[in-house]
N, C-alpha and C positions, 0 to 999 in steps of 0.2 A: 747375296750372302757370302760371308765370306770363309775359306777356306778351312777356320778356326771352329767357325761355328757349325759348319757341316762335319767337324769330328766329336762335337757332342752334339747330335740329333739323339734326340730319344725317340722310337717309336713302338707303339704298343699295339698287339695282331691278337682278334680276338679271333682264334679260329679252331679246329682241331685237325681241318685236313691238308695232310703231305703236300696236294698239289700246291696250295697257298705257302706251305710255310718255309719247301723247300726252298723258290724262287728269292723269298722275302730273307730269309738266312743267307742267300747269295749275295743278293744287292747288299745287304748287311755289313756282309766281310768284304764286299770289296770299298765300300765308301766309309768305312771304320764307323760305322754305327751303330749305336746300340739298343739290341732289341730285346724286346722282353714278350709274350705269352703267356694269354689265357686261355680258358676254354672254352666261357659264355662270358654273356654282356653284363649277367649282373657283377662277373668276378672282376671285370674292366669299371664296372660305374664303383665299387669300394674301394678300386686300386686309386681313383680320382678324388673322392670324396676323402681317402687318408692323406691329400696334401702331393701324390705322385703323378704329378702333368706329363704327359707327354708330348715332343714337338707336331705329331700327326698320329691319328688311331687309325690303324683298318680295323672296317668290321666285316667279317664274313656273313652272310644272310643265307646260313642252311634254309634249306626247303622244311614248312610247314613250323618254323620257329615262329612261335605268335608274340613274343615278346620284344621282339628286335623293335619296336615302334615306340615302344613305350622307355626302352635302353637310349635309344636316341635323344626322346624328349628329353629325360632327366640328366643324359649327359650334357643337354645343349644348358639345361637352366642351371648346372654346375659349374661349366667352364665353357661359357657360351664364345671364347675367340678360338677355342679346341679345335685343329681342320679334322675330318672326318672322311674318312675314304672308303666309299661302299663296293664292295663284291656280290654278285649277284646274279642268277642264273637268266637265261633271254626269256624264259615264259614267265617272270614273278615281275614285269614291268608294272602291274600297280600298285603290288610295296615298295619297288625300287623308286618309284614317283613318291609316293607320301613320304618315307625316309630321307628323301631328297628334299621336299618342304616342309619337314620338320626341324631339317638343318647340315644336314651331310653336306659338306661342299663339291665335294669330286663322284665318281662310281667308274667299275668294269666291269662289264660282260663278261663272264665262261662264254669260249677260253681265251683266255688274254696272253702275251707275250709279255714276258719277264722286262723287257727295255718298255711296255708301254706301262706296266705296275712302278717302275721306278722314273719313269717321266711322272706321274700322278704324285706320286710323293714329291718329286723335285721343284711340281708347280705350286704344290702348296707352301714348301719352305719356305720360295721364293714371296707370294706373296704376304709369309709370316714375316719377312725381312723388311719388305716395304712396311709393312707397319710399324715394325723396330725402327728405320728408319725416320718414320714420321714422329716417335718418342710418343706415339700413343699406349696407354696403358688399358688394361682390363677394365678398371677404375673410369676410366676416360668415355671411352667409347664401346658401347653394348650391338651388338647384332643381333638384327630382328627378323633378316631377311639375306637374300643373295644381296640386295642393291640399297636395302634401307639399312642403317643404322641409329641407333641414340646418342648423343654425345653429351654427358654431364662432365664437363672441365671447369664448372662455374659452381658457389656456392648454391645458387639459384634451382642452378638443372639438378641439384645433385637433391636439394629436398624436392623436388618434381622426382625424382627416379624412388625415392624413399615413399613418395606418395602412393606413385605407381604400383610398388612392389606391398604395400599397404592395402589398398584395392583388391588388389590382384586373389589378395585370402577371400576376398566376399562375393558373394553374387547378386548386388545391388545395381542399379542404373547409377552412369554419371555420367555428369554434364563438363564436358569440358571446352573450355573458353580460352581466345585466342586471337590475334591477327592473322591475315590472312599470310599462309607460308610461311608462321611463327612453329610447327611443327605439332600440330592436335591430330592428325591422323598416324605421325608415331610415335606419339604418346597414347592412342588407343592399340594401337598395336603392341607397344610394351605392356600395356596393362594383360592383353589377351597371351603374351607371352607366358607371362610371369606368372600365369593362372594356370588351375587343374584340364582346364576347359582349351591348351595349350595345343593339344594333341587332336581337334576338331577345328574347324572350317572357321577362319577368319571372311566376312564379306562387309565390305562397303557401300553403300547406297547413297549416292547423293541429293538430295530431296530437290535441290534445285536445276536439276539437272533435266527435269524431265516436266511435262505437263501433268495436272493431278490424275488427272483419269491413268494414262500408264506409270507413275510413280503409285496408285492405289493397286495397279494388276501386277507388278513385280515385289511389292510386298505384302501384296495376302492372298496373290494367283487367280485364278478363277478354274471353274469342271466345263466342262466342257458341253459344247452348243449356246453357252451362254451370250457369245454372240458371233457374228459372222466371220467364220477364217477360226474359231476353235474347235476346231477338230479333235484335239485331245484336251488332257485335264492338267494344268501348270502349276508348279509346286510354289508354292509363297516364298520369297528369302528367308522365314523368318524359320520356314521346315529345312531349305536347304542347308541353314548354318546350326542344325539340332542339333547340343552340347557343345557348341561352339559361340561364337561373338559376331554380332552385329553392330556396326557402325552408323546411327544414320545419321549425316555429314549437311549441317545448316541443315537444322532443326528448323529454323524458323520460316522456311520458304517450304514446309511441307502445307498442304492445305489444311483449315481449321476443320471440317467433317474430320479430315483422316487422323488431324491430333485425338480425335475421340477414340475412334477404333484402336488408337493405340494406345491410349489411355484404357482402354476394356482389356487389350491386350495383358498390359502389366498385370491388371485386376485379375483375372482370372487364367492369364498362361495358355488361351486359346486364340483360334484365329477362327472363322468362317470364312470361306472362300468364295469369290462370286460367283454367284447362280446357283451356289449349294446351301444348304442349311446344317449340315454336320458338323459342331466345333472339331476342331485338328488341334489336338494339346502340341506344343510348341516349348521345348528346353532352349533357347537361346539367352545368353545374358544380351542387355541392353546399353549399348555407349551412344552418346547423342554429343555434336558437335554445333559449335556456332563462333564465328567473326564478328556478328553483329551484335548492335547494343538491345542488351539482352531488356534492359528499362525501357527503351524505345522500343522494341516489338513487342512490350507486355500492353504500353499504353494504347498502340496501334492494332493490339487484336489479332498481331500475326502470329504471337505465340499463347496457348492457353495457358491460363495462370495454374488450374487444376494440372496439366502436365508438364509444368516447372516447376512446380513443387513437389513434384512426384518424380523427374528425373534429378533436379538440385538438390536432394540430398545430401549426395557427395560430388563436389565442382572442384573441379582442378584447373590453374592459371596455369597458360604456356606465357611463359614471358615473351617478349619481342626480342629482335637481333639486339638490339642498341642496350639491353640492361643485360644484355652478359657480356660486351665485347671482350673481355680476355679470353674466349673460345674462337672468337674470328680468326687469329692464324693458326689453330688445329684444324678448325674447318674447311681455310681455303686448302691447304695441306692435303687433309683427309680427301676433301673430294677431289686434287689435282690427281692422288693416284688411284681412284677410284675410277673415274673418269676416263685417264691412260690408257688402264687396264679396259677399260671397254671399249677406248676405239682402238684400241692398238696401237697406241702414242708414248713417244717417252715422255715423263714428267715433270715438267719446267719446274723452275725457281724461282720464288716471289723476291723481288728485291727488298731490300727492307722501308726504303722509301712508300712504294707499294703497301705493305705489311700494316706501316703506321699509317697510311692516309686510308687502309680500309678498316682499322679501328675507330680511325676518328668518323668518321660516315658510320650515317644514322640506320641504311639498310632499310628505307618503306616497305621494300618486297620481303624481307628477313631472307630467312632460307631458298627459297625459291628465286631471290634477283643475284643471293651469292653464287650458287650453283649455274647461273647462267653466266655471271661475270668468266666466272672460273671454265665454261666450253667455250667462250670467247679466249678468253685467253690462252687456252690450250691449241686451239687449231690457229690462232692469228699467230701469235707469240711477241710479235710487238705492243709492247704496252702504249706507247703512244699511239698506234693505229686502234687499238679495241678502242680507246677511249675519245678518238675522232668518231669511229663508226656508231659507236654508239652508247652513252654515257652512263651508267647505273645512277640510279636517280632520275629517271626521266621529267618525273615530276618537281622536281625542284628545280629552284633557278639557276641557271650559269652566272656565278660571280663573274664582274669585271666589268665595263664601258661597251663592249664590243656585243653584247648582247643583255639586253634585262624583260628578262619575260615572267610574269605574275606568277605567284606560288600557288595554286590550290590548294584546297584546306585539307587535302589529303596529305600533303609535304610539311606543311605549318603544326610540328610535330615535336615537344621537347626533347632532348638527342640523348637523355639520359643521365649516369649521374656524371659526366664530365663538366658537368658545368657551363657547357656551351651554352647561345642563348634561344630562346623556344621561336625564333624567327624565324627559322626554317633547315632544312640541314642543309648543308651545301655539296655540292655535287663532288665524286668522287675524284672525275677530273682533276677540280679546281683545289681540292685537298692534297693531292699528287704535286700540282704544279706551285704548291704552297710550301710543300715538304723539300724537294727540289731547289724552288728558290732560296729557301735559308740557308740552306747545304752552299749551296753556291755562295751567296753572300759573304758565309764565315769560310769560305776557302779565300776569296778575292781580300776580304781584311786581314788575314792570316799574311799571305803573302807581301799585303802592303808592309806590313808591321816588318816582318821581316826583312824588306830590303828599304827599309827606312820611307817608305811609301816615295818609292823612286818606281814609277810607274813600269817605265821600260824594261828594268829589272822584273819589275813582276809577272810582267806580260810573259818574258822569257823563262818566268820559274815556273809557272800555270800552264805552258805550253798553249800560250794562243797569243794572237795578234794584238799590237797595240791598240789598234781602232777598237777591237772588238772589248777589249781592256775598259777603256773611256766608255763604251756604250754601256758596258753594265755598273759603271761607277756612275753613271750620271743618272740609268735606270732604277737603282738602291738608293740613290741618294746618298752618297758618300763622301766625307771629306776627312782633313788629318785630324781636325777638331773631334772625332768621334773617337780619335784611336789613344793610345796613352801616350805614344811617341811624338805626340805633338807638345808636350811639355818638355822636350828635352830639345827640340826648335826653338833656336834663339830668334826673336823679331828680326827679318830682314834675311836671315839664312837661308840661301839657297840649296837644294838638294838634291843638287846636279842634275833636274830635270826642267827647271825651268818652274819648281812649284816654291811656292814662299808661304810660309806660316807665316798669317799676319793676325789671329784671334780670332777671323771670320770665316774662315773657311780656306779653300784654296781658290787660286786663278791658275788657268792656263789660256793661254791666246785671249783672252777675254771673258772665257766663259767662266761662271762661278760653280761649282759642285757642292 
């Protein structure tokens, strides 16, 4: 950040006690900042909602204030890129946790040193700056998390974020549909966001993750003695997330018995536990995800009809990478300094060659093969080595002679609306080394043109050798016939190199180009 921007820092200190506000008035006046003072949180959450942002809030967290949790949510659902800095005493460590996963970025302990309160504010700016930097907007990219984000820069994501914040008023089930690593687990998380039920327990479950007998005892528990090694009595997820959001993630690889139970679930908002008989009323809302073809597991029996139509009421599409690419350089962007920032790296620069060959790639993994592109190329940093060691697009084929290996119908994937054709995508690689070669191409024809395609000449303007000259004119297939200068070559005129426009092309030694 620069020197300018730290003499307008605005920060806002919700506090009333001396010890905080002395220190905070120091650092103040000595980095020409300007600070302003409330009392309590609600007088900080109307100073926001009337259009008055601040660059960083501290919140003080008095002992036995019961509202500071609910101050937090509503300021995070009003200016959710807000940094938020908690003060707080050593014994209130599990409000200083929930306020902290509610969305507080930073905290300090009583009692703190004045250089460690104005470090905490310095590291926030700084990564408010990276994001300045990156030209991400409010608009742009949503926080949902310390490490997850939402990012609507697309027409597309942006009625997906409309949809989401739509939802979010109801407490109905929805089914949301997707590719795999097209981004449906933070599209359920934005939904649980943007909701009343904001402030309670976000939990995931992935149905395929486990066999049915323990995917049915982690969500609906069992009492105890029920069978051997239960010693005690285990809570269901479906108690632990009470007035909070449950996720359960591939719906369709849950077993068909426990579609039922959860089907009774919706029905009547209980659970019975195993080996008990007591219904447990259960406040959770219900999100269900699935990658797979949702027609194909109705026909195959892996998903009940009776609980697809009970959770697709309301169905939200995650589009794939390939129908938003105009987000792909915020993306690679955003997560390069995301990234950085967690391994303690500084944060490279995409070339632009790069930039446009990862638009034009189709992205099979979506989100999930960018983000890996992108810690490859952070800790290698050579782009031609990430892209020797190891290719995004595994699954597609390498263009060229030197290798042709069959696509799987997983690659065999139309690329979107570029127009491309539905044969397959092509490898990021080979995209790079496509973008690269044209570049190259119109530098080597630029050059000719200019020194009247007197070879030597241009070898010398290009700064590379003659031989290597000739190899990439005979690699492109190049001659003066292509260029406009060859109509101002009269038949027979030499051009001091030994080349002659004869209509056909050029000779040199014999060889034709």
């Amino acid at each position: 950040m620069t020197e300018n921007a730290i003499e307008t820092v605005r920060l806002l200190v919700v506090s009333k006690e001396p010890a905080v506000l002395r220190p905070l008035w120091s650092i103040g006046e000595v980095n020409s900042w300007h600070l302003e003072t409330v009392g309590s949180g609600w007088e900080a959450l109307d100073r926001v909602q009337a259009g008055i942002t601040p660059d960083v809030l501290v919140l003080d967290l008095p002992r036995g204030d019961a509202d500071s949790l609910h101050i937090v949510r509503w300021l995070r659902r009003v200016r959710p890129s807000m940094p938020i800095i908690l003060l707080s005493y050593p014994d209130d460590a599990a409000r200083e946790k929930e306020t902290i996963r509610l969305g507080a970025q930073d905290y300090l302990v009583r009692p703190f040193q004045e250089s460690q309160l104005e470090l905490a504010i310095r590291r926030q700016l700084t990564w408010r700056g990276d994001a300045m930097e990156m030209e991400i907007g409010s608009d742009d990219i949503e926080q949902i998390s310390d490490d997850e984000f939402f990012v609507g820069a697309s027409p597309v994501m942006r009625k997906l974020r409309a949809q989401a914040e739509l939802l979010a008023q109801s407490n109905v089930p929805v089914l949301i549909l997707g590719e795999s690593g097209s981004g449906k687990d933070i599209t359920a998380r934005l939904i649980h966001k943007l909701s009343v039920r904001s402030g309670f327990r976000f939990l995931k479950v992935n149905c395929g993750a486990l066999p049915g007998d323990l995917l049915e005892d982690e969500l609906l528990g069992h009492e105890r003695g029920v069978f051997n090694g239960a010693v005690r009595p285990k809570p269901a997820k479906f108690e632990l997330c009470d007035k909070g959001t449950i996720l359960l993630d591939e719906i369709t690889e849950m077993p068909t018995g426990l579609q039922c139970k959860l089907l009774d679930l919706l029905e009547h908002k209980h659970i019975v536990r195993q080996g008990g008989d007591t219904p447990v009323v259960v406040d959770a809302r219900i999100l269900a995800a699935t990658g797979a073809n949702i027609d194909r597991a109705l026909s195959e029996k892996r998903l009940r009809e009776d609980l697809y139509y009970r959770l697709s009421a309301f169905t939200v599409h995650v589009p794939p990478l390939r129908q938003r690419r105009e987000e792909v350089p915020l993306l690679l962007r955003h997560s390069m300094h995301r990234l950085a920032r967690h391994y303690g790296l500084p944060p490279r620069d995409f070339p632009p060659a790069v930039l446009h060959a990862c638009q034009s790639y189709s992205w099979p993994g979506n989100l999930r093969e960018l983000e890996m592109f992108v810690k490859r190329y952070l800790v290698v940093g050579d782009q031609e080595l990430i892209f020797g060691e190891a290719e995004l697009g595994a699954d597609a084929a390498t263009i060229g002679p030197a290798r042709q290996t069959p696509e799987p119908a997983s690659a065999r994937l139309v690329t979107g609306d570029s127009g491309e054709a539905a044969s397959g995508p092509r490898s990021l690689k080979s995209l790079v080394q496509s973008v690269k070669g044209e570049t190259e191409k119109n530098a080597i024809a630029s050059a000719l043109e200019r020194t009247g395609w007197n070879r030597k000449a241009a070898a010398r303007l290009l700064r590379v050798s003659y031989r290597t000259l000739l190899y990439k004119i005979e690699r492109y297939n190049m001659s003066s016939s292509d260029s406009d200068i060859s109509s101002f070559l009269r038949p027979g005129q030499g051009n001091g190199n030994g080349l002659k426009g004869n209509g056909n092309g050029a000779k040199d030694h014999g060889k034709t180009f």
